[in-house]
mmCIF entry with sequence, helices, sheets and N, C-alpha, C, O atoms, coordinates in Angstrom:
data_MODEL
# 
_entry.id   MODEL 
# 
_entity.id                         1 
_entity.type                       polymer 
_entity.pdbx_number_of_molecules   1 
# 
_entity_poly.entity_id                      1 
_entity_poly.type                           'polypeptide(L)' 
_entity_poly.nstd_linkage                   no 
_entity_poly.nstd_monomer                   no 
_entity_poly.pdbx_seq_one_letter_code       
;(UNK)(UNK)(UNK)(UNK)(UNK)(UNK)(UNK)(UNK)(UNK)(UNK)(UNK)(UNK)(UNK)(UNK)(UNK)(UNK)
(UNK)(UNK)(UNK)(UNK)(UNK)(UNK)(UNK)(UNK)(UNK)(UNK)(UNK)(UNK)(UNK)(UNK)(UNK)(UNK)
(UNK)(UNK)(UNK)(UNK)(UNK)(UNK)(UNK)(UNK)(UNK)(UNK)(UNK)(UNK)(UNK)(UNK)(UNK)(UNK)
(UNK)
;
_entity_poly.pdbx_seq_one_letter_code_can   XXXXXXXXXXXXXXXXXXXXXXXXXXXXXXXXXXXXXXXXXXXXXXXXX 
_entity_poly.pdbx_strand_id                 A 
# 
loop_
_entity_poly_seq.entity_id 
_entity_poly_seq.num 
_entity_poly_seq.mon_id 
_entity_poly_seq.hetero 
1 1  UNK n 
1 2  UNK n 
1 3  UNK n 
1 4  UNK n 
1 5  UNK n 
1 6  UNK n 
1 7  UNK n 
1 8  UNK n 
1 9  UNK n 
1 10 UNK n 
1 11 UNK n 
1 12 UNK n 
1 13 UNK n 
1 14 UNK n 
1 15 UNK n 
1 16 UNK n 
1 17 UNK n 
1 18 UNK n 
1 19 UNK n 
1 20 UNK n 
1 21 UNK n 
1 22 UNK n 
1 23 UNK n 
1 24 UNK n 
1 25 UNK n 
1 26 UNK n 
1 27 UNK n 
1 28 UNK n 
1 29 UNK n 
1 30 UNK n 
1 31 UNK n 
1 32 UNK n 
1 33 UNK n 
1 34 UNK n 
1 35 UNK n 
1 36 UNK n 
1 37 UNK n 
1 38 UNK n 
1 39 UNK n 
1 40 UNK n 
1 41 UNK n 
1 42 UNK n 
1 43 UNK n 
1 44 UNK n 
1 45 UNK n 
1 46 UNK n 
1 47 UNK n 
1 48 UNK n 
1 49 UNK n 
# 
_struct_asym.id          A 
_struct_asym.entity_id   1 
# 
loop_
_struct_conf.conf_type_id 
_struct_conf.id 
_struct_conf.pdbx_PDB_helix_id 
_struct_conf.beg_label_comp_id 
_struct_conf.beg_label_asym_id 
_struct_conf.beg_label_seq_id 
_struct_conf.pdbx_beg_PDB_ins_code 
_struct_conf.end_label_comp_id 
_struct_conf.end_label_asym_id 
_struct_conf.end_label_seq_id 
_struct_conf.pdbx_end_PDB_ins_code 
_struct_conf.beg_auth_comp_id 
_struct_conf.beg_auth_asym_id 
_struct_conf.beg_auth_seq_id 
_struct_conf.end_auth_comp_id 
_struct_conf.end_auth_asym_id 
_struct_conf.end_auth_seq_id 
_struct_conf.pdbx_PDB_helix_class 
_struct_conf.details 
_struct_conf.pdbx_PDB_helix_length 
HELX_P HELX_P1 AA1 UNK A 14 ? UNK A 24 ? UNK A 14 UNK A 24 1 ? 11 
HELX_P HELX_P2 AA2 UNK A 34 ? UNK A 48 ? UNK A 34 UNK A 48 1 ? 15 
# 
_struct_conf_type.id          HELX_P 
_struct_conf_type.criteria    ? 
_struct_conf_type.reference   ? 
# 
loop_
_atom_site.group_PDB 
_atom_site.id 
_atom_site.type_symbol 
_atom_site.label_atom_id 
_atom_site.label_alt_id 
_atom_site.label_comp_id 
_atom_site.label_asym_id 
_atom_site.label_entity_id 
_atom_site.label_seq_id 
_atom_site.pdbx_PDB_ins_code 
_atom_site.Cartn_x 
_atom_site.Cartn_y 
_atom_site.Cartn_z 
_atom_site.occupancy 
_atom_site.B_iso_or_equiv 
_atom_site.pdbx_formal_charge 
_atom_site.auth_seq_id 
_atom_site.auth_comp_id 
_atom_site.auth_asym_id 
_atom_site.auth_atom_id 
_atom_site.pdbx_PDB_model_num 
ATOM 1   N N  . UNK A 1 1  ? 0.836  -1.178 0.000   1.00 0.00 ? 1  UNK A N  1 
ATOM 2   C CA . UNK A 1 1  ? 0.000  0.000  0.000   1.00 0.00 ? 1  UNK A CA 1 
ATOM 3   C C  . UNK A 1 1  ? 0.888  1.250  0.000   1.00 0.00 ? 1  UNK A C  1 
ATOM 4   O O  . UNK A 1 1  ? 1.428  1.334  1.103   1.00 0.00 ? 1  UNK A O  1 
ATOM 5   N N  . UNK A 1 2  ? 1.255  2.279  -0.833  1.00 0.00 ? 2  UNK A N  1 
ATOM 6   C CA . UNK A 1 2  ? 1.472  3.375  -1.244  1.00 0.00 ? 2  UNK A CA 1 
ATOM 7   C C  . UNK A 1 2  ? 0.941  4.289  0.823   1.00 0.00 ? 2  UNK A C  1 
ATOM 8   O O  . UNK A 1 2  ? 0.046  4.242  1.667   1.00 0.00 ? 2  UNK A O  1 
ATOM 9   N N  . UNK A 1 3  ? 2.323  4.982  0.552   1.00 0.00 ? 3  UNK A N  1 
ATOM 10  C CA . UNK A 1 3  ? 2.481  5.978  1.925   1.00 0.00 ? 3  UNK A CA 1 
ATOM 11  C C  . UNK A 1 3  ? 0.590  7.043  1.778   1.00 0.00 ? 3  UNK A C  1 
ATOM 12  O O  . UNK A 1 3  ? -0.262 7.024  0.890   1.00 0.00 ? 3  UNK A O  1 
ATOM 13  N N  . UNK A 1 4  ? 0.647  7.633  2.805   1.00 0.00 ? 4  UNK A N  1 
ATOM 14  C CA . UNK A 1 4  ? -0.468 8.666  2.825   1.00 0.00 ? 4  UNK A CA 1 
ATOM 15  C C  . UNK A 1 4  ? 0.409  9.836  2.574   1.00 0.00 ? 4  UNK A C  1 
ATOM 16  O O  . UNK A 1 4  ? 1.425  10.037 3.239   1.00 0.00 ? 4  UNK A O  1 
ATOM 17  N N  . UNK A 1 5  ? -0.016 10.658 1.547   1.00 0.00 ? 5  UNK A N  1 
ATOM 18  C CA . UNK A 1 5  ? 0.518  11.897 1.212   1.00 0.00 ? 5  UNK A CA 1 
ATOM 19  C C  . UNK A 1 5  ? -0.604 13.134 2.118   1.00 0.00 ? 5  UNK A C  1 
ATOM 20  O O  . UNK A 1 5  ? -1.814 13.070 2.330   1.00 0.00 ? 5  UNK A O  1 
ATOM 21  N N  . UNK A 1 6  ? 0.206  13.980 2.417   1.00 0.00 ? 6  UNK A N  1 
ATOM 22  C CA . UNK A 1 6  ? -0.371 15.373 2.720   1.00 0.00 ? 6  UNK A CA 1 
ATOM 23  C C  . UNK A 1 6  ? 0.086  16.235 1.748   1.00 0.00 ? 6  UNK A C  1 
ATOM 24  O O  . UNK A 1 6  ? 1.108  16.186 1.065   1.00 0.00 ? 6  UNK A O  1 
ATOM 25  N N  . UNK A 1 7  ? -1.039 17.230 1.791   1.00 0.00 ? 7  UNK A N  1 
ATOM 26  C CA . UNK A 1 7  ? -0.324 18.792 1.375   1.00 0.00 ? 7  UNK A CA 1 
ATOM 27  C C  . UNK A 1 7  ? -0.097 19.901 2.352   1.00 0.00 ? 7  UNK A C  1 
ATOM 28  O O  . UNK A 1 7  ? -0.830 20.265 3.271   1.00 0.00 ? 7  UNK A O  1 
ATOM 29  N N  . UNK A 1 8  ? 1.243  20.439 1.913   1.00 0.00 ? 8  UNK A N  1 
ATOM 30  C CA . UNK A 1 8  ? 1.357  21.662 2.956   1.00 0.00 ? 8  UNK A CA 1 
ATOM 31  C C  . UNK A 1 8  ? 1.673  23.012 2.306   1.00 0.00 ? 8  UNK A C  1 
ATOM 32  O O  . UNK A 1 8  ? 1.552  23.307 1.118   1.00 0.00 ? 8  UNK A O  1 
ATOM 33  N N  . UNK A 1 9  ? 2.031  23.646 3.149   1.00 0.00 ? 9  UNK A N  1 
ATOM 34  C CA . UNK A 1 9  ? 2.375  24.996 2.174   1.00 0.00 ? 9  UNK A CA 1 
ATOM 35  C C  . UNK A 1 9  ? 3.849  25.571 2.574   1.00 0.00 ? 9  UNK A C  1 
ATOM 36  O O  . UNK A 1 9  ? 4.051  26.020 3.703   1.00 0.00 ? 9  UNK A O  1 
ATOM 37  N N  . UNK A 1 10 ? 4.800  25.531 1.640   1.00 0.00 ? 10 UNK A N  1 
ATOM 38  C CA . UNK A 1 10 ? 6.267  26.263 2.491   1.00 0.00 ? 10 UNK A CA 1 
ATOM 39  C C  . UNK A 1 10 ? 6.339  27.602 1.716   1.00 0.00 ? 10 UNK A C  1 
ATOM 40  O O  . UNK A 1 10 ? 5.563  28.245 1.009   1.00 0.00 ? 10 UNK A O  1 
ATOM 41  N N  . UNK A 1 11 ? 7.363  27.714 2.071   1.00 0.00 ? 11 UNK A N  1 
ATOM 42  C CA . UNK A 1 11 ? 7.725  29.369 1.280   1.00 0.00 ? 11 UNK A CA 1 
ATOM 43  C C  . UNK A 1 11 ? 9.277  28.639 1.128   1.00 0.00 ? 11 UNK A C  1 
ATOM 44  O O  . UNK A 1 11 ? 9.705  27.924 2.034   1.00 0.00 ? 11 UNK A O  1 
ATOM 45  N N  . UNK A 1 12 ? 9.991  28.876 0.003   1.00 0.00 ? 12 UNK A N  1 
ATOM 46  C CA . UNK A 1 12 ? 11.333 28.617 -0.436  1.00 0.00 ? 12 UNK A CA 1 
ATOM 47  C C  . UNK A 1 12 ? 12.259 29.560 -1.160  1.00 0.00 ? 12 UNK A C  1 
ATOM 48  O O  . UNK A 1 12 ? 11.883 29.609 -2.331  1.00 0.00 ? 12 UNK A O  1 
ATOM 49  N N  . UNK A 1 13 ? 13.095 30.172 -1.004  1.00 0.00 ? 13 UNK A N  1 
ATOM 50  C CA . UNK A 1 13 ? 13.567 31.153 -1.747  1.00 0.00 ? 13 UNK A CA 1 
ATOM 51  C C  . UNK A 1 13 ? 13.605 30.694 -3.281  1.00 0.00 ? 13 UNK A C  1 
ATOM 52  O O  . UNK A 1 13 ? 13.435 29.580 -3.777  1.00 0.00 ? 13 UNK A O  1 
ATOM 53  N N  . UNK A 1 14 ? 13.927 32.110 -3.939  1.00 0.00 ? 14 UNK A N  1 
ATOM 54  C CA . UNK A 1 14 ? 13.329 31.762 -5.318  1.00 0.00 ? 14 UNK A CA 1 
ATOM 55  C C  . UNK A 1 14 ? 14.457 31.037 -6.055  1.00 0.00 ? 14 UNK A C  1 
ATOM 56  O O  . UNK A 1 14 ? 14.179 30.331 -7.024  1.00 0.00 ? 14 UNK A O  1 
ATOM 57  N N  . UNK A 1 15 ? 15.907 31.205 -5.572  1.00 0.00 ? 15 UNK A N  1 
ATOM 58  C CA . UNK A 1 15 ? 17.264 30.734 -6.283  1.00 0.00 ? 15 UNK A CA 1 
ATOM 59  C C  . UNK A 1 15 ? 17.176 29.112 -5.846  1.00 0.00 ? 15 UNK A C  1 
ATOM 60  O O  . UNK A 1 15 ? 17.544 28.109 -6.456  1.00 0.00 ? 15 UNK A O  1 
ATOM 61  N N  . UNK A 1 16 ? 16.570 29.268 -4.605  1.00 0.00 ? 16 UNK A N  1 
ATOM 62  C CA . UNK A 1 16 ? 16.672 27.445 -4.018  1.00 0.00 ? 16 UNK A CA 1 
ATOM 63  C C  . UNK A 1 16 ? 15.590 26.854 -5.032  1.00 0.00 ? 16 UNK A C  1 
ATOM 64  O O  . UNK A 1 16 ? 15.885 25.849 -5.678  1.00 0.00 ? 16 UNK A O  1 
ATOM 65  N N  . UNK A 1 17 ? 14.336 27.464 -5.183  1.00 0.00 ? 17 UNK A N  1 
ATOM 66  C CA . UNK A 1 17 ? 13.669 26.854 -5.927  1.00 0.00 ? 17 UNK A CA 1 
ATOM 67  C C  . UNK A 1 17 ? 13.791 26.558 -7.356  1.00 0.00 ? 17 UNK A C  1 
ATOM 68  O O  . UNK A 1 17 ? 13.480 25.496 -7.896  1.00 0.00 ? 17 UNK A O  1 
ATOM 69  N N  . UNK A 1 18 ? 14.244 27.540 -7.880  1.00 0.00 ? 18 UNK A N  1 
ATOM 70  C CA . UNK A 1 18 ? 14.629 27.208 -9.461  1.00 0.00 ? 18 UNK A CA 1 
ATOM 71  C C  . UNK A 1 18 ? 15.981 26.258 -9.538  1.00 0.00 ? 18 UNK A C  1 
ATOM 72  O O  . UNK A 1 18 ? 16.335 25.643 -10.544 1.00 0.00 ? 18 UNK A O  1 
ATOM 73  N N  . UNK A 1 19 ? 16.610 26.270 -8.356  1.00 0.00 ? 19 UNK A N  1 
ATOM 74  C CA . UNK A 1 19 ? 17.723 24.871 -8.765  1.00 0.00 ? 19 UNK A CA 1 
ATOM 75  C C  . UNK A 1 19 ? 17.081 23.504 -8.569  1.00 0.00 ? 19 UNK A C  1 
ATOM 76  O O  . UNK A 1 19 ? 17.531 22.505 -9.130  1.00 0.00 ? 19 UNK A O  1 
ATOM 77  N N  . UNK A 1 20 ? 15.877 23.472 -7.654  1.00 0.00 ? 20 UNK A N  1 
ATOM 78  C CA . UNK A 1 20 ? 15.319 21.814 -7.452  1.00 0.00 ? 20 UNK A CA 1 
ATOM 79  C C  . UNK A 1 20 ? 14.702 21.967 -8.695  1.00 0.00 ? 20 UNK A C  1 
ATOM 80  O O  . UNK A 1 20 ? 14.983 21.013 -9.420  1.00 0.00 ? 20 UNK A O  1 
ATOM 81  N N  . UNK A 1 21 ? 13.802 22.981 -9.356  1.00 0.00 ? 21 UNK A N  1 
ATOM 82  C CA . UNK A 1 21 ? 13.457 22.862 -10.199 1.00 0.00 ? 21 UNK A CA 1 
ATOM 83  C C  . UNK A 1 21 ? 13.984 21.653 -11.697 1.00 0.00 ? 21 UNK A C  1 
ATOM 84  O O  . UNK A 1 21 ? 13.585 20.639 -12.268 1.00 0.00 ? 21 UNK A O  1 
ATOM 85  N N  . UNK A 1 22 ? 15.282 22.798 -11.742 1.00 0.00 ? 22 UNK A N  1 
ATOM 86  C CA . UNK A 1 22 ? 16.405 22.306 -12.389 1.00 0.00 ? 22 UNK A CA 1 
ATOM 87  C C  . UNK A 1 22 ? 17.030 20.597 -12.476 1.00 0.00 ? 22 UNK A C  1 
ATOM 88  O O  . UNK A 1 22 ? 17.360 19.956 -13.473 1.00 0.00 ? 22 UNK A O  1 
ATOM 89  N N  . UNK A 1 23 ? 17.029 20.099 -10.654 1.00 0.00 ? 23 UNK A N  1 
ATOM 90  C CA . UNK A 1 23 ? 17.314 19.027 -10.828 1.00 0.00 ? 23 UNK A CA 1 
ATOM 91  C C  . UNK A 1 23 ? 16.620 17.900 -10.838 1.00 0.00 ? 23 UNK A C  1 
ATOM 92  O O  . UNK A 1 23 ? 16.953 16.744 -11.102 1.00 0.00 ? 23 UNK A O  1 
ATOM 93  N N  . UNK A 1 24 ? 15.022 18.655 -10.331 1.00 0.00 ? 24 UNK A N  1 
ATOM 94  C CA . UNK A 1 24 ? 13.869 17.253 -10.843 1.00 0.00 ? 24 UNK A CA 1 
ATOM 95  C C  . UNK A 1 24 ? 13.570 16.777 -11.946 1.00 0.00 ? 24 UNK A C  1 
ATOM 96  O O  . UNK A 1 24 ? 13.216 15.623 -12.185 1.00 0.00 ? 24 UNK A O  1 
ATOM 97  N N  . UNK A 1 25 ? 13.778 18.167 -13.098 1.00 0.00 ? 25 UNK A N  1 
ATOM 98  C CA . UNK A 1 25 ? 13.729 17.955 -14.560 1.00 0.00 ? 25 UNK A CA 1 
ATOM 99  C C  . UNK A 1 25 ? 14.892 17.050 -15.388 1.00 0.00 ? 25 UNK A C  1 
ATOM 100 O O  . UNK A 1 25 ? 14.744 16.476 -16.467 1.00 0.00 ? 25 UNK A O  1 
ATOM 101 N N  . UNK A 1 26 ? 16.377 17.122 -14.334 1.00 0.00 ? 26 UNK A N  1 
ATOM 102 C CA . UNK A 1 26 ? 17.481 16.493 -14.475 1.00 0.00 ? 26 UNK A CA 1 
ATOM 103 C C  . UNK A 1 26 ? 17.337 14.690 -14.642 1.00 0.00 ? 26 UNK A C  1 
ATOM 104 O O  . UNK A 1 26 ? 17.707 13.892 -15.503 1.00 0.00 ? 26 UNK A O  1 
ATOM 105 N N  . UNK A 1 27 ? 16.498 14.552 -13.150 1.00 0.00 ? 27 UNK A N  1 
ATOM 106 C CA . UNK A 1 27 ? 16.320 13.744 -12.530 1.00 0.00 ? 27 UNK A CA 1 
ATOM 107 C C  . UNK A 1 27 ? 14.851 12.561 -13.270 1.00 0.00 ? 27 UNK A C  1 
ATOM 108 O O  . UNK A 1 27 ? 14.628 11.359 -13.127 1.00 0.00 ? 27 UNK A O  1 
ATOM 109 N N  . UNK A 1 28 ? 14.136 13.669 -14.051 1.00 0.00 ? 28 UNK A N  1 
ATOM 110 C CA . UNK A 1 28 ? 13.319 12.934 -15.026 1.00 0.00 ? 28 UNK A CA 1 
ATOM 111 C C  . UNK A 1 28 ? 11.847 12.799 -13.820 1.00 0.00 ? 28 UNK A C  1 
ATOM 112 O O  . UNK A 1 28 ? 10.952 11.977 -14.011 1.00 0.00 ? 28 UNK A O  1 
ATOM 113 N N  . UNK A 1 29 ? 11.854 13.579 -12.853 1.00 0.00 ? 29 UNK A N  1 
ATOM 114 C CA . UNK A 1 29 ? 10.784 13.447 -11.730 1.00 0.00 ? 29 UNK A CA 1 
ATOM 115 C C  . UNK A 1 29 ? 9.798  15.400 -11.357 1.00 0.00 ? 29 UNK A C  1 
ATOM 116 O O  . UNK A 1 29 ? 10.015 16.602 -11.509 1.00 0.00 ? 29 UNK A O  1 
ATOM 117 N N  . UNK A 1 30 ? 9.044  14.730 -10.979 1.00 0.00 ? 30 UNK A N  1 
ATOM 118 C CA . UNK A 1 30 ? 8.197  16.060 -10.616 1.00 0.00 ? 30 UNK A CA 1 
ATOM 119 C C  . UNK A 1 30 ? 8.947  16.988 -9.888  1.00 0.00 ? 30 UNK A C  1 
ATOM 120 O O  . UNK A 1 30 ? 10.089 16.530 -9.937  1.00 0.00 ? 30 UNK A O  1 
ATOM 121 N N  . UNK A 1 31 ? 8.983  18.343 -9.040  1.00 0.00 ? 31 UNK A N  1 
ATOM 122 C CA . UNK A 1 31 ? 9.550  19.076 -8.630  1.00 0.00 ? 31 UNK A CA 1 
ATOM 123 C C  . UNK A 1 31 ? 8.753  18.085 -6.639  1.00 0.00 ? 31 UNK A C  1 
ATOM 124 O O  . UNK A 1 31 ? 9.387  17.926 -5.596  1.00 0.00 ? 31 UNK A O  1 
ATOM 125 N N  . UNK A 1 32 ? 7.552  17.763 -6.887  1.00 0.00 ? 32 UNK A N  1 
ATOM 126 C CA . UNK A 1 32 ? 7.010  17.518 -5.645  1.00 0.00 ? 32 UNK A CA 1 
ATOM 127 C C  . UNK A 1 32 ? 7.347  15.780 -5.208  1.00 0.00 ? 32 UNK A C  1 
ATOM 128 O O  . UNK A 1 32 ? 7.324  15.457 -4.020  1.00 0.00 ? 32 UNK A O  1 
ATOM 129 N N  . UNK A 1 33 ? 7.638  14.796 -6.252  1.00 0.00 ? 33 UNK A N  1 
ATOM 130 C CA . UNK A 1 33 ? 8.765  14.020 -5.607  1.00 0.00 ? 33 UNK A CA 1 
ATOM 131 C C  . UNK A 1 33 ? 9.877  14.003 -5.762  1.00 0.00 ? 33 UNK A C  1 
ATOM 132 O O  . UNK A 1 33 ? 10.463 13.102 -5.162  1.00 0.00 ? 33 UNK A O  1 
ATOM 133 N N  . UNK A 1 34 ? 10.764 14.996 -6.657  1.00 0.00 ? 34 UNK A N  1 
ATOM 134 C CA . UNK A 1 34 ? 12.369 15.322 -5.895  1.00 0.00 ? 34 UNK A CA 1 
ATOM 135 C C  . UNK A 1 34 ? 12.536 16.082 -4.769  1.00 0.00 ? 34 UNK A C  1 
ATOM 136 O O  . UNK A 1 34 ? 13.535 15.851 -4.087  1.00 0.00 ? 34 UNK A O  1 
ATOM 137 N N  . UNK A 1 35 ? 11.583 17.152 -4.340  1.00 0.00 ? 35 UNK A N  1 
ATOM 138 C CA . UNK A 1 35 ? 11.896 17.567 -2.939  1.00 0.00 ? 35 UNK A CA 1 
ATOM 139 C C  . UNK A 1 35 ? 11.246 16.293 -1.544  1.00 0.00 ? 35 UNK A C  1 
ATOM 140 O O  . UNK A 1 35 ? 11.508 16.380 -0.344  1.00 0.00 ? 35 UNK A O  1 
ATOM 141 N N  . UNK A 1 36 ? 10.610 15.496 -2.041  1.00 0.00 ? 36 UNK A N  1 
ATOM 142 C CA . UNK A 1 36 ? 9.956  14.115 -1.208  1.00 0.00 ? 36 UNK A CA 1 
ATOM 143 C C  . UNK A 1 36 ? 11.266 13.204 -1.113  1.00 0.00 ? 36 UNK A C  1 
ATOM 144 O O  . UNK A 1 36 ? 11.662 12.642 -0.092  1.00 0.00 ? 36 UNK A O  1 
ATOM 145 N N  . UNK A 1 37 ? 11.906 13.164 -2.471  1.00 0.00 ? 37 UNK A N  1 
ATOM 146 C CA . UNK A 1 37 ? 13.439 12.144 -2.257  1.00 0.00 ? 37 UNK A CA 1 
ATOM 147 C C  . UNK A 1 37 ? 14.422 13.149 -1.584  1.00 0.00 ? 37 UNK A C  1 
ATOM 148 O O  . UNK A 1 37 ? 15.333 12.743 -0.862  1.00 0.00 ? 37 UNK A O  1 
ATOM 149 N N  . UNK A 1 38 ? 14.224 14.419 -1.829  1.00 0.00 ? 38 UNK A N  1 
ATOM 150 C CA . UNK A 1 38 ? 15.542 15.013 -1.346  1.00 0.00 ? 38 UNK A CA 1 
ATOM 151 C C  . UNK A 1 38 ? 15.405 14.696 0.633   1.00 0.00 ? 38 UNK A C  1 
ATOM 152 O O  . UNK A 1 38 ? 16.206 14.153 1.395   1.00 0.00 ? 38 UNK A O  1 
ATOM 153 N N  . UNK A 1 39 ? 14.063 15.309 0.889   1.00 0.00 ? 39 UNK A N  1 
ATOM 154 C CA . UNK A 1 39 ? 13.992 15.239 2.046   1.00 0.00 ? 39 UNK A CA 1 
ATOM 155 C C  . UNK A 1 39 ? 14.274 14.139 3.041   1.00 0.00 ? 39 UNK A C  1 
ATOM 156 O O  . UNK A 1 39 ? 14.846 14.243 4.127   1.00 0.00 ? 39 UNK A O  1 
ATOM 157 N N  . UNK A 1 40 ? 13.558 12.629 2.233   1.00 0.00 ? 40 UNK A N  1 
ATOM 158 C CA . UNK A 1 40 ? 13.907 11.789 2.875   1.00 0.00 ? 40 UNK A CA 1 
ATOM 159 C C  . UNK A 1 40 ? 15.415 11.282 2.876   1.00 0.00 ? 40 UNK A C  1 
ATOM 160 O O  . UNK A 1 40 ? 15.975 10.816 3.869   1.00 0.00 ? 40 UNK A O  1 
ATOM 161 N N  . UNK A 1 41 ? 15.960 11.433 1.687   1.00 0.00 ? 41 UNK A N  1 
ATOM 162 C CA . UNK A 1 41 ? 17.694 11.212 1.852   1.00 0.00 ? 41 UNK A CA 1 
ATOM 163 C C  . UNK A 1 41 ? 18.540 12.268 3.071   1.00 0.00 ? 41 UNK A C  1 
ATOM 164 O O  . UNK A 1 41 ? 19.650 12.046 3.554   1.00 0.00 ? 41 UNK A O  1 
ATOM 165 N N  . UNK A 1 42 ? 17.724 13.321 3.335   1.00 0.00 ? 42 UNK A N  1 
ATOM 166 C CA . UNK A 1 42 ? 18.714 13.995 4.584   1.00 0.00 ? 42 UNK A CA 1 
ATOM 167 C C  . UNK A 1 42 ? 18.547 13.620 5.722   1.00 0.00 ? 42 UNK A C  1 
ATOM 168 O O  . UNK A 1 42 ? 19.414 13.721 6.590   1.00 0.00 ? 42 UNK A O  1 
ATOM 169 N N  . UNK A 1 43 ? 16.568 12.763 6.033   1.00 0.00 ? 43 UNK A N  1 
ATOM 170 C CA . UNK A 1 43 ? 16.278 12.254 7.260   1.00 0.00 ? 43 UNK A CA 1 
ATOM 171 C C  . UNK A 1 43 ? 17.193 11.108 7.773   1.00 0.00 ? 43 UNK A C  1 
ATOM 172 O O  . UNK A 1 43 ? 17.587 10.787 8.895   1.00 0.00 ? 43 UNK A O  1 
ATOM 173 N N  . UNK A 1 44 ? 17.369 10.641 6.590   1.00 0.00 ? 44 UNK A N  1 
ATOM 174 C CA . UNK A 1 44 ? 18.211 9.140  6.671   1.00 0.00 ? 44 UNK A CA 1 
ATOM 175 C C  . UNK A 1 44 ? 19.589 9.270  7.148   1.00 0.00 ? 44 UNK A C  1 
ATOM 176 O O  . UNK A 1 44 ? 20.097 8.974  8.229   1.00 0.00 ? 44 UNK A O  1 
ATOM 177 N N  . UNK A 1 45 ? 20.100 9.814  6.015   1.00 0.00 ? 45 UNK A N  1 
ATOM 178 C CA . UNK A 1 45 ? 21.671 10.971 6.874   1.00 0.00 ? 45 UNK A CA 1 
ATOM 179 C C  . UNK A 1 45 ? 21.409 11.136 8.228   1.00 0.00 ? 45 UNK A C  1 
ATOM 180 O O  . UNK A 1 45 ? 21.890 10.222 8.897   1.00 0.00 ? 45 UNK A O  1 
ATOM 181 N N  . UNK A 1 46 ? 20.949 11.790 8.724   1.00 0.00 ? 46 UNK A N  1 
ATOM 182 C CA . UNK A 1 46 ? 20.596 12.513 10.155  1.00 0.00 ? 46 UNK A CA 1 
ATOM 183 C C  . UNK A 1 46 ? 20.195 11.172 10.906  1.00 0.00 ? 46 UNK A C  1 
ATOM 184 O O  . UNK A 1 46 ? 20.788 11.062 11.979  1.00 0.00 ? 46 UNK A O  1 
ATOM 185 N N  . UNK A 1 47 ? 19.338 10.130 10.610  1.00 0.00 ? 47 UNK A N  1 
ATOM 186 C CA . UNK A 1 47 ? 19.686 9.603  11.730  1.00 0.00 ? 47 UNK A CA 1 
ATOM 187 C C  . UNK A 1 47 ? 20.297 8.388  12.205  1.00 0.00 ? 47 UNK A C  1 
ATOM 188 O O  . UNK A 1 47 ? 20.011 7.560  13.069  1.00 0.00 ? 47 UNK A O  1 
ATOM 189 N N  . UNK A 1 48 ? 21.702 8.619  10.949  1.00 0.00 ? 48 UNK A N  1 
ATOM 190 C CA . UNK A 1 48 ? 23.090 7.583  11.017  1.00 0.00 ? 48 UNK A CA 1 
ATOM 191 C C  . UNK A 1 48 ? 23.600 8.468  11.846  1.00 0.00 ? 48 UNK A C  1 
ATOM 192 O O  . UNK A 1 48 ? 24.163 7.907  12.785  1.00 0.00 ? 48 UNK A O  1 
ATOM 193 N N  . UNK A 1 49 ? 23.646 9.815  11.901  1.00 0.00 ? 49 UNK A N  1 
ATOM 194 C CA . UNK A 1 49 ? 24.364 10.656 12.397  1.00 0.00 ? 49 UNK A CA 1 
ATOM 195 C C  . UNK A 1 49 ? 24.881 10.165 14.256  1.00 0.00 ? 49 UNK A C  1 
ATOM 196 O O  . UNK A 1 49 ? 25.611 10.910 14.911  1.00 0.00 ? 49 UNK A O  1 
# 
């Protein structure tokens, strides 16, 4: 069974945003699951830490 998604609302600066932009299109993925992979790859980092 597929996770439960929410929606939220952030505010992101505009230079940060046009580079995820940049690398979801890189990446061949939406802008809303490369910031979902980005996020979870730093949770994971953090708690090898």
């Amino acid at each position: 069974m597929k996770p439960l998604k929410e929606k939220i609302s952030v505010t992101i600066d505009a230079d940060l945003l046009q580079e995820l932009k940049k690398q979801a299109e890189k990446d061949d993925r939406s802008l809303s699951q490369y910031i979902n992979l980005v996020l979870r790859k730093h949770i994971e980092k953090e708690k090898e830490d």
